[in-house]
N, C-alpha and C positions, 0 to 999 in steps of 0.2 A: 707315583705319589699315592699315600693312601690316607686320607682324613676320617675322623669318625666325631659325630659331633653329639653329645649325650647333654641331657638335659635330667635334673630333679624333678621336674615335674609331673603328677601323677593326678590323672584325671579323676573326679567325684567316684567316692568307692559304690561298686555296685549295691552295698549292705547300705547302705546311707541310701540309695534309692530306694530301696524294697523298705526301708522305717516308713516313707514318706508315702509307699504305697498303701502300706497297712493302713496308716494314719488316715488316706481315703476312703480305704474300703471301712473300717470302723464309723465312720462316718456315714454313707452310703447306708448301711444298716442301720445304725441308729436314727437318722431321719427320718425312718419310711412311716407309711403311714399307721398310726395305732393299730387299725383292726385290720389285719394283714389280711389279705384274701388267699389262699393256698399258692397259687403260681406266683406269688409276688415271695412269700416265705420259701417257695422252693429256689428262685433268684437270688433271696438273701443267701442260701447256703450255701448255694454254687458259689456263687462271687468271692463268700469270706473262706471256702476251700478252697479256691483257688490262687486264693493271695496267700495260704498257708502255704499252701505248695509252692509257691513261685519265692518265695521267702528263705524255705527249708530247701532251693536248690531243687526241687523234683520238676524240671521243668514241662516234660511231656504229663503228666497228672495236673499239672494247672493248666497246659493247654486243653486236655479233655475235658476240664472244668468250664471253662472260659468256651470254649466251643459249644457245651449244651445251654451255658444262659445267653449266647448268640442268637441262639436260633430261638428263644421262647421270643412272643408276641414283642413289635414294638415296644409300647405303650408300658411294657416296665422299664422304669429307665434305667436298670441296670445294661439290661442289652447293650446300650451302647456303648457303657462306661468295659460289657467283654471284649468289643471289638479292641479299644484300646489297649486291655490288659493282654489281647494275643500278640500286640507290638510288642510290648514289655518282654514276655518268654520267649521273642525270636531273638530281644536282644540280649538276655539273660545266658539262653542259649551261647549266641556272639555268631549269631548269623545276622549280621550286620547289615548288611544290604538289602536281605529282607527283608528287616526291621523297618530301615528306611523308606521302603515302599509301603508298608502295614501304615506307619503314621502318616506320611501323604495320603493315602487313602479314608485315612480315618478324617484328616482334615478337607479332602474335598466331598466324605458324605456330611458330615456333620458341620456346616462351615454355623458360625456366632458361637458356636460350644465353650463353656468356660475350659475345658481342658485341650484346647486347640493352642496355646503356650506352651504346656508343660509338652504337646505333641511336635513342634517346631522346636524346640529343644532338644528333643531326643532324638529327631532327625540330624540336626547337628550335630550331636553326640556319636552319634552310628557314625556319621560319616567321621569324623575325629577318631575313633577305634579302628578306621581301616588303615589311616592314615599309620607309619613307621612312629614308636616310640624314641626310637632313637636312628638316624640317620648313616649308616655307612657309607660313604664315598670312596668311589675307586672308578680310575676310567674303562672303558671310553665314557664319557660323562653323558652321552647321547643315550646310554642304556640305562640311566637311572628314571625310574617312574616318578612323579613328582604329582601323578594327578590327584591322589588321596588328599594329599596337604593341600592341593589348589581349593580342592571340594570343600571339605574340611573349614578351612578358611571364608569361603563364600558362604560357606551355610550358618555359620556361626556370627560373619558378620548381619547376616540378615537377620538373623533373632535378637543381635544386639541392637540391630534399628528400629525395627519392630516393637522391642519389649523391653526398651533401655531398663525400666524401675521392677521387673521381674526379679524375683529374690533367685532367681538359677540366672542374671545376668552376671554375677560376682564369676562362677564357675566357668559362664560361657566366654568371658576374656581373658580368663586364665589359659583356656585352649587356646582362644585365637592368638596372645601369642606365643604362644609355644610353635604353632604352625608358623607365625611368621618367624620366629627364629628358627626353624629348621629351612623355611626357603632361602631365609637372608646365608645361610650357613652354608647352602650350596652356591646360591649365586657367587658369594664369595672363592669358595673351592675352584666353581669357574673360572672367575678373574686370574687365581693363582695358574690354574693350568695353561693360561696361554700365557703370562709372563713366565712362566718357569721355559716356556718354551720359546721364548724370546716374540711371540708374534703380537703386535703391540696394540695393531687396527683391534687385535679381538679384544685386549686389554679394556682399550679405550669404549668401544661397542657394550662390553658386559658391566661395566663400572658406570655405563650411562643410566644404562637397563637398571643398574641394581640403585641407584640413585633416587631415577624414578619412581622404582617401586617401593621402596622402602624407606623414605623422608631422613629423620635425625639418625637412625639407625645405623644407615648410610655414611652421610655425612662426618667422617672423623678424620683426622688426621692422618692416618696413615694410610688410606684410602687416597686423600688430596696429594700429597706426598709421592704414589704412586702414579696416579694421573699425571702429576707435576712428571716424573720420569719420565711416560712413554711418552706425552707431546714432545719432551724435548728427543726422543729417539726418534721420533716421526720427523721431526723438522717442524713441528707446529710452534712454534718458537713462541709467539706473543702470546696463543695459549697457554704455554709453557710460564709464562711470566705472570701471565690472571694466576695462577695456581701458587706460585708461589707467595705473590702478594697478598692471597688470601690466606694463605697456610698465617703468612706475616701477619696480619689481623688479627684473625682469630683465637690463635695458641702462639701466643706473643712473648709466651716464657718456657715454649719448647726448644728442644733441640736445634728442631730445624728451622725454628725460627732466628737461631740464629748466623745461619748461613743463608737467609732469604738477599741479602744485599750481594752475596758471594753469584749463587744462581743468577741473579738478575742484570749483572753488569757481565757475567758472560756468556750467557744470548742475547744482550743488547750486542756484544763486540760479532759474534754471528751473523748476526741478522747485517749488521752496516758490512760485513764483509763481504755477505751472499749477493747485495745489494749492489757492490762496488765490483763486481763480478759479473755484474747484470743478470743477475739470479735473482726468485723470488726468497723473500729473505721469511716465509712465513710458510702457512699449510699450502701443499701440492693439491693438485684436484682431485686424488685418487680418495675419496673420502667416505667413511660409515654413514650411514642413514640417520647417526643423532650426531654428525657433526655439528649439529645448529644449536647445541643445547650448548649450554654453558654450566658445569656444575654448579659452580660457587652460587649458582642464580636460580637453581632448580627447587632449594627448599633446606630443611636444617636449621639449626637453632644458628643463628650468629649471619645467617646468610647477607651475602649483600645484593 
């Protein structure tokens, strides 16, 4: 089996970050103080060189830029605003990872800094560029990496809790989810490869997982429908019966809602039959670690 799951989605263009940078550094200069004193005028230069450069794509001549107003005295506050712009040219670059480390750093020397947002952002960011644009699935499913998108995801979530009314929060949930549609896209893939394979405990195991983790997304009909399946292959019979009374609930002008009374009176004839055999007429003890969950109960629009 081979899935591939693509998405339109296209994260903030790098040219649309380098506008916003300029727009700093223009400012940055034009604020300073009227009667500039020479190392403060040679700061200015560096700085607005090096946003030339980092803008026009030359990325090692803005880090050389950025590296000489590093090193002038504190107490020009451009220096600090270099350290940040050398995060910028690691990510410009699309050395990602290093980028990601430059802003953490730059947020544990300078912690109250107004550009300690825009630096927790672009940590997210980095980590969202390592992550797959688009997903190819192919087994063993055990070889797919998935950590970029877990990262990705947690780092994005935290600048959105952090910084809900950030005008870069618009962008930063347009990533998050894309990241969760790419995990919800394998957790699925999963579920598929062990019903394709008839083994149903996994069915049931990866459709709990993916339930939990991913709320309404989850929760749809054909999903439920499935569930409804393996309980009934498993012999989970009443389970089998909660799934389909809920499929009945819910989408009550589906399909298979209209075989929900068909299902349901033949696991009841099951179950009294298992029963009248002195059999248990329901789930055997051989059970997954979320048999306790109950979907229909775990979350979803409509849930009961």
């Amino acid at each position: 089996m081979r899935a591939r799951f693509r998405n339109k989605f296209q994260a903030p263009s790098l040219s649309r970050a380098l506008a916003a940078l300029l727009a700093a550094g223009a400012c940055a200069v034009g604020c300073a103080q009227e009667v500039a004193q020479p190392i403060a005028v040679e700061a200015e230069r560096l700085y607005a060189d090096g946003l030339e450069h980092l803008a026009g794509g030359s990325v090692l001549e803005a880090e050389q830029e950025f590296q000489k107003l590093a090193k002038l005295p504190a107490y020009i506050g451009l220096t600090t605003l270099a350290r940040l712009r050398l995060a910028d040219t690691l990510f410009v670059a699309r050395r990602f990872d290093e980028a990601a480390e430059a802003y953490r750093s730059f947020i544990s020397r300078h912690d109250g800094n107004p550009n300690i947002p825009y630096a927790m952002y672009m940590i997210a960011r980095s980590q969202f560029e390592l992550a797959p644009s688009e997903l190819w699935i192919m087994p063993p499913v055990y070889e797919l990496d998935l950590n970029p998108v877990h990262n990705a995801r947690q780092e994005l979530e935290k600048f959105i809790r952090t910084y809900p009314r950030s005008r870069l929060a618009t962008d930063a949930l347009a990533m998050r989810d894309h990241c969760i549609a790419l995990l919800y896209a394998h957790a699925r893939y999963v579920v598929g490869f062990y019903r394709d394979r008839g083994e149903w405990m996994g069915v049931v195991f990866r459709m709990h997982q993916a339930m939990q983790l991913f709320g309404d997304r989850a929760h749809d009909l054909d999903n439920y429908a499935l569930l409804a399946e393996a309980y009934t292959h498993l012999g989970w019979r009443v389970r089998a019966i909660e799934m389909w009374s809920a499929i009945g609930r819910r989408w009550p002008e589906s399909a298979h809602a209209r075989n929900v009374a068909d299902h349901v009176a033949g696991l009841q004839r099951e179950i009294a039959a298992a029963k009248a055999k002195g059999e248990p007429g329901d789930m055997p003890p051989n059970v997954p670690p979320t048999a306790a969950l109950k979907p229909e109960t775990l979350g979803g629009d409509g849930s009961s």
